[in-house]
N, C-alpha and C positions, 0 to 999 in steps of 0.2 A: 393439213386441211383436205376435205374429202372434195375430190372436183362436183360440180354442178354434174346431174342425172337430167340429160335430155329426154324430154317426154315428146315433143311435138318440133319438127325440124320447118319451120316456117315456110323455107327455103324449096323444101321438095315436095310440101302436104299441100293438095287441093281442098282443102278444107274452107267452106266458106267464115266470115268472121262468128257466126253465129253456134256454126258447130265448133269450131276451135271453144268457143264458151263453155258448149257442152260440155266438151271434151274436160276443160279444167275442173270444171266440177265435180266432175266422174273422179279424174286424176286425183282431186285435193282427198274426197270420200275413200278413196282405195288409199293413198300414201299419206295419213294423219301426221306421220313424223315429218313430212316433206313442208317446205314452205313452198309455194308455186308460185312461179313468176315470169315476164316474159323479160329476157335477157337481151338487148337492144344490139349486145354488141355480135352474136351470134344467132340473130332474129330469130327465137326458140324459145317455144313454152318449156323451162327446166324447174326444176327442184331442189333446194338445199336444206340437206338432211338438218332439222332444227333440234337442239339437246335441250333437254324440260328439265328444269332440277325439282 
């Protein structure tokens, strides 16, 4: 299994909530294959690559 692709590190980004939105919207438009998600346990906007059959 491929690890989660962090895109946004919660942790170190000064991002306000609004542009962290942005930001996934931008992210989901550039990475179609990626499912985007915020991952609670590593408080991180990541990605896990989704297989289409």
């Amino acid at each position: 299994m491929e690890p989660y692709k962090i895109f946004i590190d919660r942790r170190t980004s000064e991002l306000t909530l609004m542009q962290v939105l942005q930001e996934i919207q931008k992210i989901q438009k550039e990475n179609p294959d990626y499912e985007i998600f915020l991952d609670g346990d590593s408080n991180a906007i990541v990605g896990k690559r989704v297989i289409r059959s």
